[in-house]
N, C-alpha and C positions, 0 to 999 in steps of 0.2 A: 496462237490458240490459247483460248482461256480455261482454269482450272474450277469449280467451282465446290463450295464446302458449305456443310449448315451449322450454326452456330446449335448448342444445345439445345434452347429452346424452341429455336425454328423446328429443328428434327423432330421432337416432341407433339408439334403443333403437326407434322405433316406425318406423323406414324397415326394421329386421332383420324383424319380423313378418311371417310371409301377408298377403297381398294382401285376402284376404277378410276377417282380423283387423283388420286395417290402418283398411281401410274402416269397420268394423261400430263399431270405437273413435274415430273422428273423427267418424261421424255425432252416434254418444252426447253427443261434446264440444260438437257444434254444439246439440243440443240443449239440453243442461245450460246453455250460455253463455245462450239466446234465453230462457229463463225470467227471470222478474222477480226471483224468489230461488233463485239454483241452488245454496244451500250448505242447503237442505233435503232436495237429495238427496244430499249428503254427511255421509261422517262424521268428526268431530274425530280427528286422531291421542293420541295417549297421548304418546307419544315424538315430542316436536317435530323433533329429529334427521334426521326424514326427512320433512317436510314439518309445514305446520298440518290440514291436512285429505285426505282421499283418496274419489275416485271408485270407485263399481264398477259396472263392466262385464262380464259375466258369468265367468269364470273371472281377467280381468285386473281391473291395481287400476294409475290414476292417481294420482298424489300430488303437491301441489300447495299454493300459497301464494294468497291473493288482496291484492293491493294498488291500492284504489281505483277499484273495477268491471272489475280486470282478473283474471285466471283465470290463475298464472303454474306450468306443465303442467313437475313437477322431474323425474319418474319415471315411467315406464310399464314395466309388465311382470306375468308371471304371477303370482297371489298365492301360489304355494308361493317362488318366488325373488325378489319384490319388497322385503323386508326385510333381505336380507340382505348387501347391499352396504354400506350406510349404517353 
């Protein structure tokens, strides 16, 4: 089972969200983390730059590192403006 944590920013970016977004994206995480391999529901990045891997959650996209069964949560945001910071 995997743990998972948001880096400061991410948190920041996912306390600005609707309340119902909000929700609807931490449940996905709790699920994703409770599976035995949650990086089959993810996909590799291309561009390590902004993470090794990223979540998607219906219009949003988590991005995200894993080190040693933990789920370390770098980015949360829409996928038209989730790339474009980094």
């Amino acid at each position: 089972m995997f743990t998972f944590e948001f880096k400061a920013k991410a948190a920041k970016e996912v306390e600005k969200l609707p309340p119902q977004i909000r929700r609807r994206i931490l449940k996905k995480l709790k699920f994703y983390s409770s599976q035995k391999n949650p990086l089959k529901f993810a996909e590799r990045l291309r561009d390590r730059s902004f993470g090794e891997f990223r979540f998607r959650i219906g219009d949003y996209r988590a991005l995200f590192d894993v080190e040693n069964h933990k789920i370390i949560i770098l980015k949360v945001g829409h996928r038209k403006d989730i790339y474009k910071d980094c």
